[in-house]
N, C-alpha and C positions, 0 to 999 in steps of 0.2 A: 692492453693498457692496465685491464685489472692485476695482471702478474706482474709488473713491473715495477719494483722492490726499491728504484732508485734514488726515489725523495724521501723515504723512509733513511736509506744506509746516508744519504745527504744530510738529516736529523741529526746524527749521533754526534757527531765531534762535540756541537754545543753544548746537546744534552750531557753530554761524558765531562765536559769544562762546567758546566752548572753544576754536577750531583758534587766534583772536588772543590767547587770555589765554595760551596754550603761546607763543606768538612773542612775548611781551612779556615771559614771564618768563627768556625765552633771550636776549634781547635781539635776537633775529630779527626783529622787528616788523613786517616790511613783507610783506606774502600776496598770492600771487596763485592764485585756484585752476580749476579748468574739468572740468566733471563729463564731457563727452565729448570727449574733442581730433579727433574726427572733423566735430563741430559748429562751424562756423565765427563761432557768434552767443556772445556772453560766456556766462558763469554770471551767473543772475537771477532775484531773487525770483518769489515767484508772481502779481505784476503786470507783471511783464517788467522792472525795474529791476536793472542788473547789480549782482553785488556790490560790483564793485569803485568803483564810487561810492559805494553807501550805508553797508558796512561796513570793506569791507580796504584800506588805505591802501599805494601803491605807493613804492617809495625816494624817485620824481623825480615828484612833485605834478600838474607840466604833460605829464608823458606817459601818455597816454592810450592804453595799450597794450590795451586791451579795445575798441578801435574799427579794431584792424586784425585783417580777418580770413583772414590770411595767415600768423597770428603761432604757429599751432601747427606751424606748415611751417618756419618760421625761428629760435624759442628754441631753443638746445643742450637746454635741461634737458627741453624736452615733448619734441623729439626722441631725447634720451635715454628717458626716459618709459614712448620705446614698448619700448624694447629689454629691459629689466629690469622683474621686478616688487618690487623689493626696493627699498627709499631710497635715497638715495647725498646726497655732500656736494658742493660746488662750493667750491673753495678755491685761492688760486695758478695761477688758469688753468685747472685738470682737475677730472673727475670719479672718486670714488673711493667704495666702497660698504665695505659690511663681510667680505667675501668678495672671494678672489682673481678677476678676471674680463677677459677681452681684448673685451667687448662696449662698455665707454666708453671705451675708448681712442682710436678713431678719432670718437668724437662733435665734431665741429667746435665749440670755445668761443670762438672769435674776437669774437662779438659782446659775449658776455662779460667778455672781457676788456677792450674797448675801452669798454664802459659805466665809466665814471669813479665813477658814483653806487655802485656796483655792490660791495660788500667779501666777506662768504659767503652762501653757501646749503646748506642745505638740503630736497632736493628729494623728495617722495613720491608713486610712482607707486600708481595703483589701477588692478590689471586685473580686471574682473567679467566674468560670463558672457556669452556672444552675442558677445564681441569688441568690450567697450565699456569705452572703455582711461581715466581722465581721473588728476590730480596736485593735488597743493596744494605750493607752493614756498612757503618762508619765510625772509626775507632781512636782510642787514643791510646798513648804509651802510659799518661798518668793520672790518677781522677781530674776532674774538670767541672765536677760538679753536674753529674749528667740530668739528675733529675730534673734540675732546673730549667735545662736547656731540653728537654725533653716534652715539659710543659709547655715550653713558648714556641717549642721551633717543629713537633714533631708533626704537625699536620704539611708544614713546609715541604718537609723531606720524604712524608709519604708521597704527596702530589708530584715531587720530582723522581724519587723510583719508579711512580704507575706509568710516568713519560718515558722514563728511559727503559724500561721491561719490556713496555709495549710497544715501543716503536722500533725496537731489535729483534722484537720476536715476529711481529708483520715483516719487518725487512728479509726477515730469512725465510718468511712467506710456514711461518711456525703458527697450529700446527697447518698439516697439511690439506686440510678441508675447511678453512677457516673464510674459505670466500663464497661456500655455501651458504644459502638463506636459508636455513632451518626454520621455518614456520609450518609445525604439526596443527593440524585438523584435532575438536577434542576426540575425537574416538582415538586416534594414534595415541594419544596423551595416556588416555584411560588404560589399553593397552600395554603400553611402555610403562604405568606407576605398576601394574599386577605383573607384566615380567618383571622387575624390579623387585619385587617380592618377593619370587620364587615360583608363583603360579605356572604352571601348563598352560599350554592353548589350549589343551581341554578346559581347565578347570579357568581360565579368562573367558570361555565363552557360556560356561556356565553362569559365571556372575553376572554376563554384561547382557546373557540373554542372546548370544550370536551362535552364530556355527564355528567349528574349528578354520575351516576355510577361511572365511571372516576375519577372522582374528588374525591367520596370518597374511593376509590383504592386508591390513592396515599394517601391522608388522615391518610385512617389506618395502610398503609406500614410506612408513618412519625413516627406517635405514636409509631409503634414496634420496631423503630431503636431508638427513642428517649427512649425506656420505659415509656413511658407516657400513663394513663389514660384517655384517655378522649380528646376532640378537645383542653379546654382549659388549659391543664395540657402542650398538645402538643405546644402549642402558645407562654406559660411561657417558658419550656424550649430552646426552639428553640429560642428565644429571645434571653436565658441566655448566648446562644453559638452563638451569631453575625449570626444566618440565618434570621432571623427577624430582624427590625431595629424599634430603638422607635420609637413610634407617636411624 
C-alpha cells in the first residue's frame, strides 16, 4: 500500500487545471513546470506524456522547449530556482523577490531578455526534502504589471506549485528512498556534520572521543536509516533533511 502511487497520479489533473486557471486569471497564461530540475526528461503524466504538450501551453507554440534537455542548466529562472526558495518575478530584464536579497542579482537574464515572445514572469521555486529542487513559472507575452500581482498573489501560486511538485514527485515514488524514516540517533548526527566537513574517521574519533570502529558503527547505522549508499550519498541526504547544515 505504501508504494502505491495511484491517489497521488489521481491528484494531478486538478492540481495541473488549478496551477492554469491561476495563470489565466493573472493573465500569465503560458506554464512551464518541472518536478525535478536535476531530471533532464520533461514533467509527464503517468503514461510518460509531458505536460507540456497535453496541458500547459508555452508563449512560442513552435518552441519545444521540453525536448531540450540541457534547458535546466540554461533558463535564468530554473537557475535562479536553485538559489532561493521563496518566488521572485522577472520583469525589465532582473529578478526580484519580496525580500531584500544579493542571491538574483548576478542570475544571468540575457536569454530572457532576448526572447521577444517573452513580457513577465513569475517564477516559483519548490525545494522538498532529499535535495529535490523543481519550479512552475507563469508567463506572459506582454507586461501586466507583474509586480503587483506578485505582491498579492505570490504566496497563492507558491502554495499551488509545492502541491503540484510534490504530489508528482511522490507519484513517481521520486526520490527513490523517500519512504524511509530517517530518524538519526545524535551520535549519527555528530558523525555525519564532521564527515561533512571533511574529517577522517580517525580524525571524528578523535574529536568525539570514540574509536575508529565507532565512528564507522554509527556511520553505517546513518546510511541504513538514510538508505543511502555510500558515506557520500549519506552526507547528500542528511543534508537534504536539515541534520547537516551547509557550508
Amino acid at each position: 500500500m505504501a508504494n502505491d502511487h495511484s491517489e497521488c497520479w489521481a491528484d494531478m489533473p486538478a492540481l495541473i487545471a488549478a496551477v492554469q486557471a491561476a495563470g489565466d486569471e493573472l493573465g500569465l497564461p503560458f506554464i512551464a513546470a518541472q518536478a525535478d530540475l536535476a531530471d533532464p526528461d520533461p514533467m509527464a503524466d503517468e503514461t510518460g506524456k509531458p505536460y507540456a504538450e497535453t496541458s500547459f501551453c508555452w508563449i512560442n507554440p513552435q518552441h519545444q522547449y521540453w525536448l531540450n534537455r540541457k534547458l535546466a542548466l540554461q533558463s535564468p529562472f530554473l537557475n535562479a530556482a536553485r538559489l532561493i526558495a521563496e518566488p521572485f518575478y522577472y520583469a525589465d530584464g532582473k529578478l526580484t523577490t519580496w525580500r531584500t536579497t544579493a542571491l538574483l542579482a548576478d542570475v544571468d537574464c540575457r536569454t530572457a531578455v532576448e526572447d521577444e515572445n517573452l513580457g513577465e514572469a513569475i517564477i516559483a521555486p519548490v525545494h522538498l526534502p532529499r535535495g529535490l529542487v523543481g519550479a512552475v513559472v507563469w508567463c506572459s507575452r506582454v507586461p501586466v504589471g507583474v509586480e503587483k500581482l506578485f505582491s498579492k498573489h505570490a504566496a497563492r501560486l507558491q502554495a499551488l506549485a509545492a502541491r503540484l511538485v510534490a504530489t508528482h514527485n511522490e507519484a513517481r515514488g521520486r526520490p527513490r528512498n523517500a519512504t524511509v524514516s530517517p530518524t538519526l540517533t545524535p551520535r549519527e548526527v555528530q558523525c555525519l556534520r564532521w564527515a561533512a566537513a571533511g574529517k577522517t574517521d580517525y580524525e571524528i574519533g578523535v574529536i568525539l572521543d570514540v574509536s575508529v570502529s565507532t565512528v564507522r558503527f554509527h556511520l553505517r547505522n546513518a546510511a541504513k536509516r538514510l538508505g543511502a549508499k555510500g558515506r557520500a550519498q549519506s552526507i547528500q541526504l542528511a543534508a537534504g533533511l536539515g541534520y547537516v547544515g551547509a557550508a
